[in-house]
N, C-alpha and C positions, 0 to 999 in steps of 0.2 A: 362156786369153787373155781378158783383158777392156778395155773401151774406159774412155771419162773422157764427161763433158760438152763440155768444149775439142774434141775430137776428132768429137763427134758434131752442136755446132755447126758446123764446121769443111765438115763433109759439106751440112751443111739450107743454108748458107750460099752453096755453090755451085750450087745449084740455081738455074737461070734458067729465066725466061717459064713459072714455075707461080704457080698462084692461093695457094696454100700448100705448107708440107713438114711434115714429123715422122718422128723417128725415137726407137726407142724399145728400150733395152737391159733386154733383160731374161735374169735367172738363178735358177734355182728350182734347191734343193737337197730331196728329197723324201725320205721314209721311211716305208715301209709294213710292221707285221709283224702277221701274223694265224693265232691257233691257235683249230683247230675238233676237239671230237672230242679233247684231248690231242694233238692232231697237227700241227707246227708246217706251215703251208701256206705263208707266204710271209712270207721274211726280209730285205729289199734296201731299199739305198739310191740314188739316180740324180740325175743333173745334167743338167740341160740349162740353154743360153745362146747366145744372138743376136741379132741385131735386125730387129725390121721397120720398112720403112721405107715411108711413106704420100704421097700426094701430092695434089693436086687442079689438075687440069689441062683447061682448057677445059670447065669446068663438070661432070669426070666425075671420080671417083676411082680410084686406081692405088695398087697396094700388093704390094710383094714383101718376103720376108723372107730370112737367111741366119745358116746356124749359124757360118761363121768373121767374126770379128769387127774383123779388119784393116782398114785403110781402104779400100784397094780392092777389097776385097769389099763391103763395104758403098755405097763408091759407084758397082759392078755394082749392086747392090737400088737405090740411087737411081734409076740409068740403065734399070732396067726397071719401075721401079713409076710413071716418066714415061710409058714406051712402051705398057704397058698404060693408062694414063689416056687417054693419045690415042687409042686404039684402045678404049676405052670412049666417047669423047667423041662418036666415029660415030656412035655405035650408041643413044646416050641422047637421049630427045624433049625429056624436061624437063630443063634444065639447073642446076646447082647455082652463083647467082651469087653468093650471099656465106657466110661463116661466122657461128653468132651470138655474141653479146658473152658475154665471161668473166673470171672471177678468175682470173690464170696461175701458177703454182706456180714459186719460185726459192727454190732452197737445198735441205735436207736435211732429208727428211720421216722421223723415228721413231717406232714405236707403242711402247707402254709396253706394259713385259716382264718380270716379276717370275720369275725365275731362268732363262734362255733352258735349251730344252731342250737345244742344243745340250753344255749343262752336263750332261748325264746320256748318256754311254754307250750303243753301240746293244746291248750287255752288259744294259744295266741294263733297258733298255725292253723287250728280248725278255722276261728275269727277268719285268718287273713282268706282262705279259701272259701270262706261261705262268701264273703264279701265281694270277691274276684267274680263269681262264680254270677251274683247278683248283679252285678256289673256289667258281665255278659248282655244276660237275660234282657235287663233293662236299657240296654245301647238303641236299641230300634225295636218298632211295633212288627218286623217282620224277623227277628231273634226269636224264634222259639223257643227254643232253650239252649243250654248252655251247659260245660262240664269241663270241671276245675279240680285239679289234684295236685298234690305235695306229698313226697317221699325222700325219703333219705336210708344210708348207711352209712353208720360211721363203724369203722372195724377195729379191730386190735388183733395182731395177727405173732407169735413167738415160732421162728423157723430155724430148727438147730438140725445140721446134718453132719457126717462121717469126713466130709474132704473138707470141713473149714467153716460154714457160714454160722452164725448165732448172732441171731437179729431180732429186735422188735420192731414191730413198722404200726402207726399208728395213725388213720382213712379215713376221710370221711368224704363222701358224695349225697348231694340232695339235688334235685329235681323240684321242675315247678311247670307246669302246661295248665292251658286255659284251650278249650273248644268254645266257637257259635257256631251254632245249625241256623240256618234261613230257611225261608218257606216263604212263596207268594204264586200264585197262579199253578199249584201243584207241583211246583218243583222244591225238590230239599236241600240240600246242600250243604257241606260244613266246613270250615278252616279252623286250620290251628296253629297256635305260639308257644313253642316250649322250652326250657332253658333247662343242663343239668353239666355241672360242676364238679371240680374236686379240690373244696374249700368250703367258708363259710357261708353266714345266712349274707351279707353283704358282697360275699363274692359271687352269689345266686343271680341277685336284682343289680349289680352292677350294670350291666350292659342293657337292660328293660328292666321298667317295672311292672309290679303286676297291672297298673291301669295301660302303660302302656302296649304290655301285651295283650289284652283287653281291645284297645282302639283296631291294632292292625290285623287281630282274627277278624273281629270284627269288620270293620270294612273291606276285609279280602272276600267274608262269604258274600258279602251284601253285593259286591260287582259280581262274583260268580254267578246271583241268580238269572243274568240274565244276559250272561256270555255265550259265546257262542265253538265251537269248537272244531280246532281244525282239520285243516284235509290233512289224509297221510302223505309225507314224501320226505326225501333228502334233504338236510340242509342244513345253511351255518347257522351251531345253535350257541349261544353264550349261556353260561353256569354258574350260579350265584354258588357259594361257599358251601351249601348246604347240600346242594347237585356234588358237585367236585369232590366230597368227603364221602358221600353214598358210591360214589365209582371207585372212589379210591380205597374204599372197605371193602364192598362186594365183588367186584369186578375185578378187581386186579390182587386185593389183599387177600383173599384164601389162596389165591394161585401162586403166590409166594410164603406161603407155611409150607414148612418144611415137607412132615407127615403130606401133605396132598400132592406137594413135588413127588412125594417117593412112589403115590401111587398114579404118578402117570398125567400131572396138567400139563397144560400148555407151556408152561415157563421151564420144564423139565430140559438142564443143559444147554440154557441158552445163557450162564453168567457171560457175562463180558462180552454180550451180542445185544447190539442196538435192535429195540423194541419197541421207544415211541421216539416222538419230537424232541429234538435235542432242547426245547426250550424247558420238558420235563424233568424235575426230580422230585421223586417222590420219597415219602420216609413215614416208618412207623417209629413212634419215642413214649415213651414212658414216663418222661420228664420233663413235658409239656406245661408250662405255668397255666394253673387252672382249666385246663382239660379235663373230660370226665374220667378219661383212659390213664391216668395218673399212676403210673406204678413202680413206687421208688425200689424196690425189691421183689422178682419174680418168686414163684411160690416153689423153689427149688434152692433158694436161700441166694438166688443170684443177684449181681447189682444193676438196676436199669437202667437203663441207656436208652442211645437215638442211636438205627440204625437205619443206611443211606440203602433202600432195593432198588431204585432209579436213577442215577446221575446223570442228568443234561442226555436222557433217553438209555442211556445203557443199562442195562440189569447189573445188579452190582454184588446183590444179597440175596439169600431165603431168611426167614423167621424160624431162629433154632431155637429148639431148648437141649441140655445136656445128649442126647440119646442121637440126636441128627445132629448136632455139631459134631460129632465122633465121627457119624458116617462120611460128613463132606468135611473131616481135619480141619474145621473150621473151630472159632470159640461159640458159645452158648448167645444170642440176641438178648438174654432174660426176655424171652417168649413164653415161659412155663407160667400157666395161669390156672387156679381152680376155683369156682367161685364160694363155694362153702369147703367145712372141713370133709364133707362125706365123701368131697368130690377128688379124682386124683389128678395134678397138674399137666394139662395137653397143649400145645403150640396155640394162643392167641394174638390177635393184633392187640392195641392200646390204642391210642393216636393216629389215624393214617391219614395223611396228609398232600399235599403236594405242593411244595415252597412258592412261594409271591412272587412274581415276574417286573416287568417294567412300564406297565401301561397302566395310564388311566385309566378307571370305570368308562369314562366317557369317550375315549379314543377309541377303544376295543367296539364300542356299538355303533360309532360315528363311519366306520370302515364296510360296515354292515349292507351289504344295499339291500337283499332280501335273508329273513333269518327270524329267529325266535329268540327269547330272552327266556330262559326257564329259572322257575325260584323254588322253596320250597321242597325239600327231598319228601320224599314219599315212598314206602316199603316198595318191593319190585322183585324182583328173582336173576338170578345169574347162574352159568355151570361153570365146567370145568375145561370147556373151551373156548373162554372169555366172550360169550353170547350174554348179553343181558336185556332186559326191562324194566324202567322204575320209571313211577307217578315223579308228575310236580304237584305242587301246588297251584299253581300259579304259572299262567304263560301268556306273552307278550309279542303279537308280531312287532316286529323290526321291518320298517320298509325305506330305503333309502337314509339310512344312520338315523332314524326317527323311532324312538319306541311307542307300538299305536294301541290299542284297543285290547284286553285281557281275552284268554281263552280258557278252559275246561277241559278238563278230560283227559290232558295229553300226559301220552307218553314218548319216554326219549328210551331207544335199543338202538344196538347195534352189536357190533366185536370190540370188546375193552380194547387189544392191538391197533384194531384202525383207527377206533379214535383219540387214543393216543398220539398215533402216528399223525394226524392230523390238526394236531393244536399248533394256534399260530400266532397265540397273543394268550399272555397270563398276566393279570393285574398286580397293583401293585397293593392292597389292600387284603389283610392276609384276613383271617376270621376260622375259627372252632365254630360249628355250626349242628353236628349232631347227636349234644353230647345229653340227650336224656335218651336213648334208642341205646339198646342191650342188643351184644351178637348172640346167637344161640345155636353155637356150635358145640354140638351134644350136651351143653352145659352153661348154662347166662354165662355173661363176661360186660362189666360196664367198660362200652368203647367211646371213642367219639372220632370224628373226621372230621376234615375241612381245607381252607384254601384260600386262593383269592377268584375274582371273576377271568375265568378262561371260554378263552373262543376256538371251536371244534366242528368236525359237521359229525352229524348221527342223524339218526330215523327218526322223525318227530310223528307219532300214533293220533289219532282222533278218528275223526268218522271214518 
């Protein structure tokens, strides 16, 4: 069963004596298959669809949701996502008096989709990942195994609210990762290639294919077995797109949402105060060609955009949605993001980024006389006073502009500020680099990041 926009103005419409409404239909058709080992572990596809519906009542918010889609089920979730606002409105000191200003979204939003995979079989997609997967396996006598997956969402999402917006927006994101594990003389080891988009089955394997993802996990674990890993200390490190997109999400992009400004980071009041290397600008966008972070319509019915939080080193923006562009008379970023319907829309990144510079790959390393080349982003952790740590993949001394012999193990920390502060060459070669990795801020969010090769000093971690 599914609703219309008629049907779900129809409900926002009867709402009386609230400060706002929204209600917001959403259906995700998903597909997960994953073989590890030769061994097929998980083959399914799943639906879910309903709406949640939002309110703002006596300066507090109310929000129920409901998987049947009828009218009066839905205008039950009206009639309780009232009842919780009043019953929040007791309980709240500070009250929520206005909304802030926005571009509202009307009509029907589509992302460009070069062959939908919907076009390919879940026949063909299990095929193509057993296949991959064996490919692995069979690259060398010292691949132990190997583990290959494919997923996707494709969404359909109907967003009608009180101040304007009634929209369809219609998604889809698929994903594609290959692992090899090595093994010789007791050591194990693993790499990995993964690609995730927001487009079709051809805008997937555009940039690799699955054999070529295949080759280069592949001969990445196969040098890891028997690298060796560096000393700790300071230094200039270069940053492949996939580095550069992990700092520019963790490190720096929660510190500029709005809600985290409010509660006290490090970026708190320093708009229009230079904060890194004037060679930086950095930006989160929405509307990114083929990005995973894709979001032509915030889930508050707003319209997305690119929004500049870095220009040429200056702090320029937070990441708003309606609620904090009030606080700081600012408009909305279309930051409001939920990833199901259960869920209620809270300040996410999409895209973050940090624009293309003017240097060669090759100049930027040739400058180098001692240094590290890091590839490969790898999970890590950051807080709330721009201190981070995150893996590579893959690392490379640099000695005398010569890139030498692979390393293991390393990690790159420091304080996102200084080493901002510290960039001194950004390439000219831009690249999306993270876009099958999910933020999980209280709630999934498909993001992605990226960049081009930038040169920095930070902590390079090993033995």
């Amino acid at each position: 069963m599914e609703t219309s926009r008629d049907e779900l103005s129809k409900v926002i419409d009867s709402a009386k004596n609230v400060q706002y409404a929204e209600a917001r239909f959403h259906k995700r058709a998903s597909t997960e298959i994953r073989i590890a080992g030769g061994e097929l572990e998980e083959a399914r596809t799943s639906q879910i669809a309903g709406v949640g519906v939002r309110v703002l009542v006596d300066g507090a918010w109310g929000f129920s949701s409901t998987s049947n889609v009828s009218k009066k089920s839905i205008r039950e979730a009206l009639s309780n996502a009232i009842a919780i606002a009043k019953v929040s409105a007791n309980c709240r000191k500070k009250k929520i008096k206005k909304l802030g200003r926005a571009k509202f979204a009307v009509g029907t939003f589509t992302v460009k989709v070069n062959d939908h995979s919907n076009n390919h079989s879940i026949e063909e997609k299990v095929k193509l990942v057993k296949e991959t997967e064996k490919l692995a396996r069979n690259f060398s006598s010292k691949i132990k195994s190997a583990i290959c997956s494919f997923r996707e969402m494709n969404d359909e999402k109907i967003i009608v609210n009180s101040d304007g917006a009634s929209c369809q927006i219609l998604d889809t994101k698929p994903e594609f990762s290959v692992s090899a594990i090595a093994s010789s003389s007791g050591e194990i080891i693993g790499a990995s290639e993964s690609i995730g988009v927001t487009g079709g089955w051809k805008d997937l394997f555009s940039r690799s294919s699955p054999e070529e993802m295949v080759k280069k996990a592949s001969d990445i674990a196969l040098k890891l077995l028997t690298a060796k890993k560096p000393k700790g200390e300071r230094a200039t490190v270069v940053l492949d797109p996939g580095m550069v997109g992990l700092i520019s999400h963790e490190a720096i992009g929660h510190m500029v949402e709005a809600d985290f400004v409010l509660s006290g980071s490090m970026v708190s009041g320093k708009i229009g105060k230079k904060i890194a290397s004037e060679l930086v600008t950095l930006v989160d966008s929405g509307l990114s060609e083929r990005a995973a972070g894709i979001t032509l319509v915030d889930d508050e019915g707003v319209l997305g955009q690119k929004t500049v939080l870095i220009e040429n080193g200056v702090l320029k923006s937070y990441l708003h949605n309606r609620e904090t562009a009030a606080i700081y008379n600012v408009e909305s970023t279309s930051s409001a993001r939920a990833f199901e319907y259960t869920d209620e829309p809270i300040i996410r990144m999409r895209n973050t980024y940090i624009e293309a510079g003017n240097y060669d790959d090759d100049e930027i390393i040739k400058e180098v006389k001692h240094g590290y080349l890091l590839k490969g982003a790898r999970n890590g952790q950051a807080d709330a006073n721009g201190e981070f740590m995150f893996g590579a993949q893959e690392a490379y001394r640099i000695e005398k502009g010569e890139v030498k012999d692979i390393l293991r193990g390393v990690t790159i920390s420091g304080n996102a500020f200084d080493v901002l502060k510290s960039v001194d060459a950004i390439g000219k070669r831009f690249k999306f680099d993270i876009g099958s990795g999910y933020c999980g801020k209280w709630q999934l969010a498909k993001v992605d990041g990226g960049g081009a090769h930038l040169r920095c000093t930070a902590i390079v971690g090993g033995e």
